[in-house]
C-alpha positions in Angstrom: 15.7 -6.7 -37.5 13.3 -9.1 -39.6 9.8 -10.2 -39.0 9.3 -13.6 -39.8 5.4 -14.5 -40.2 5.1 -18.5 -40.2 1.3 -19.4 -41.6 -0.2 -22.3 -39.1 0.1 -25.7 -39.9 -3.6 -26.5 -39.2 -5.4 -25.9 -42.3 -8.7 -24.2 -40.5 -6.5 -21.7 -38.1 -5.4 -20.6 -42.1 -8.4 -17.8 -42.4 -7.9 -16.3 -39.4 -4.8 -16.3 -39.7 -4.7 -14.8 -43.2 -7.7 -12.2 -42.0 -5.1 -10.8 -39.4 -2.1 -11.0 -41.7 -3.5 -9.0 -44.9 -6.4 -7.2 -43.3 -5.7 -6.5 -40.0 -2.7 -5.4 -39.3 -2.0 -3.1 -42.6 -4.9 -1.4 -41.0 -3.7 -0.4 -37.4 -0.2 0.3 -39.1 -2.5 2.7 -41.1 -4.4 3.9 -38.3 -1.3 4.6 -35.9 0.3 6.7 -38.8 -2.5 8.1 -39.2 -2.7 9.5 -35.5 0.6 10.9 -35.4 -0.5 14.4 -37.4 -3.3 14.4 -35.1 -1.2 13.8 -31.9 1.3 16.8 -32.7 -1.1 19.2 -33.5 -2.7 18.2 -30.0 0.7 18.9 -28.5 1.4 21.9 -30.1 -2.0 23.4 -29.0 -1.5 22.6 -25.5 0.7 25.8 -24.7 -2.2 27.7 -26.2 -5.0 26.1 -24.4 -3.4 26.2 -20.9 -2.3 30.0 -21.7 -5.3 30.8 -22.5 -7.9 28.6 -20.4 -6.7 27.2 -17.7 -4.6 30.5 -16.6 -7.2 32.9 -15.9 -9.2 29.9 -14.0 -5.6 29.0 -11.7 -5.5 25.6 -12.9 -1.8 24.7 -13.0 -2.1 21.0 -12.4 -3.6 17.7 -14.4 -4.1 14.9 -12.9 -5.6 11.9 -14.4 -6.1 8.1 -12.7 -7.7 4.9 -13.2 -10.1 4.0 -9.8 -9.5 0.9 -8.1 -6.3 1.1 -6.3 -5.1 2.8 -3.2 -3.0 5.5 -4.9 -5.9 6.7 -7.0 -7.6 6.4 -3.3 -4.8 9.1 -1.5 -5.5 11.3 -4.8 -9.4 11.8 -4.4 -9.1 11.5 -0.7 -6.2 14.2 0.0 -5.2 15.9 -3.1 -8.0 17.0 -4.9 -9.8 18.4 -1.6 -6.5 19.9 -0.6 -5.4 21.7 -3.7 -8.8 21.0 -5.6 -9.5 24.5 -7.2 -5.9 24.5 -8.9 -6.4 20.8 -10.5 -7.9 19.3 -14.0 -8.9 15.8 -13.3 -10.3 13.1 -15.4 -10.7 9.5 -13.8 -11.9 6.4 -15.9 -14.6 4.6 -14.2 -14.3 0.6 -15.1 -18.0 0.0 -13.9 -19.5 2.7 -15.9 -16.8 2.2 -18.4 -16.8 5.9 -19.2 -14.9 8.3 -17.8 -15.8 11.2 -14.9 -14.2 14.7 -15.3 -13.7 17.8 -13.3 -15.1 19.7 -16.2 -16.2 19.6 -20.0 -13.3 18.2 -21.9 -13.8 20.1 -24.9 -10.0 20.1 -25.7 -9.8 16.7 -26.0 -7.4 16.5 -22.6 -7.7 12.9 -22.2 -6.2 11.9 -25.7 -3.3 14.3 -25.0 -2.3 13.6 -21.7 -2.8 10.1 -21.5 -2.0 9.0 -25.3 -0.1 11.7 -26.9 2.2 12.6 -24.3 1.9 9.9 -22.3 1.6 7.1 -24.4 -0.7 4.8 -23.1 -3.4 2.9 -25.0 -4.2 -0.1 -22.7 -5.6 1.2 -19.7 -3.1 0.2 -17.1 -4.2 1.3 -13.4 -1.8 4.6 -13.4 -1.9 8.2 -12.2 -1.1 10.9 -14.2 0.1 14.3 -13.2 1.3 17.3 -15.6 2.3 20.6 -14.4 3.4 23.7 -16.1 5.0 26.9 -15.0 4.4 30.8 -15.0 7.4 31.0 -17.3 6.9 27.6 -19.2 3.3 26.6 -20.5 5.1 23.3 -22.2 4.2 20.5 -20.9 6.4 17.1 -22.1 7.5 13.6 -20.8 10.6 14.2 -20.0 10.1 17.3 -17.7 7.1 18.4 -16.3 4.8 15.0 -16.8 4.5 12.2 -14.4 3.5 8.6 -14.8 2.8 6.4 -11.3 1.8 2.8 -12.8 0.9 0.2 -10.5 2.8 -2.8 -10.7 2.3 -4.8 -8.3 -0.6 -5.2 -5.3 1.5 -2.6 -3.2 4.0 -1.4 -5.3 4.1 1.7 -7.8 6.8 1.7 -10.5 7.7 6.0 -11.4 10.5 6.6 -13.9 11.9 3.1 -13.9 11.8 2.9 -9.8 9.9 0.4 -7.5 8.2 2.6 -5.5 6.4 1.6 -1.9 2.7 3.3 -2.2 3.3 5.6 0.7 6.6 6.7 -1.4 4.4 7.3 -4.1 2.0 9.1 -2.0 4.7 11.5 -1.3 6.4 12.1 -4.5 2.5 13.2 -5.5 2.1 15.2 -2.8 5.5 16.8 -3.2 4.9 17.1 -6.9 1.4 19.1 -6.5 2.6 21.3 -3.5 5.9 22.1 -5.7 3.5 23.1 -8.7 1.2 25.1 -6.4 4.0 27.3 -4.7 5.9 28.2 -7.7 2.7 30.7 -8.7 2.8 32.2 -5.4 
């Protein structure tokens, strides 16, 4: 596959466009490299960190959401007074454009949930949940990690599927009661 770069034909869109073209993007190749050393050593600490900290406290569940829509509304209304004192939580607060935690995130827990594992830069309105077992402090995308996006006004797209927000609900709930009961 070839990138094709055509200059602009209007001769004062030329210095932005070479500003983007030599300046620009080399650098967030660089810096996206960069991070990938960074982001695997996060990973491979996270065993560690939830062996060692989260354990003797009972936390067994992170969840992380973006305010402002009605799944992130079931999660702080339902889940985390239900099952509250087993659950990690960060939410990003648009208003205050900072975001609100359930405790000190010393271990940098935002960067590798959200961006490390799961891969999002952009802020999309989404729900995150992670889980581990007694028997399996590994936490990846592909088995223990969820991702609830929402795509539409009243619809929630998890692992490819269109998803009612009431379905959603559920597969949350089911998801953090599941977690919950398999250290009983």
């Amino acid at each position: 596959m070839a990138l094709h770069i055509n200059a602009p034909k209007n001769i004062f869109l030329m210095p932005f466009f070479v500003v983007l073209v030599i300046i620009v993007v080399p650098f967030a190749l660089f810096f996206s490299l960069a991070r990938l050393p960074f982001a695997k050593r996060r990973i491979e600490k996270l065993p560690e960190m939830l062996k060692n900290d989260w354990l003797p406290r009972k936390k067994y569940i992170y969840i992380g959401l973006n305010g402002g829509f009605a799944l992130s509304d079931f999660v702080k209304d339902k889940i985390l007074p239900s099952y509250g004192n087993h659950i990690i939580w960060d939410e990003w607060d648009a208003e205050q454009n900072e975001w609100r935690k359930s405790e000190p995130d010393d271990s940098r827990r935002v960067i590798t949930f959200w961006q490390d594992i799961g891969r999002d830069f952009d802020g999309d309105p989404m729900i995150i949940v992670a889980t581990y077992k007694p028997d399996d402090f590994t936490i990846t995308a592909e088995n223990n990690f969820y991702q609830f996006w929402l795509y539409e006004d009243d619809v929630v797209r998890f692992k490819g599927e269109d998803l009612k927000v009431e379905e959603a609900e559920k597969k949350i709930e089911d998801i953090v009661e599941k977690a919950v009961h398999s250290w009983s």
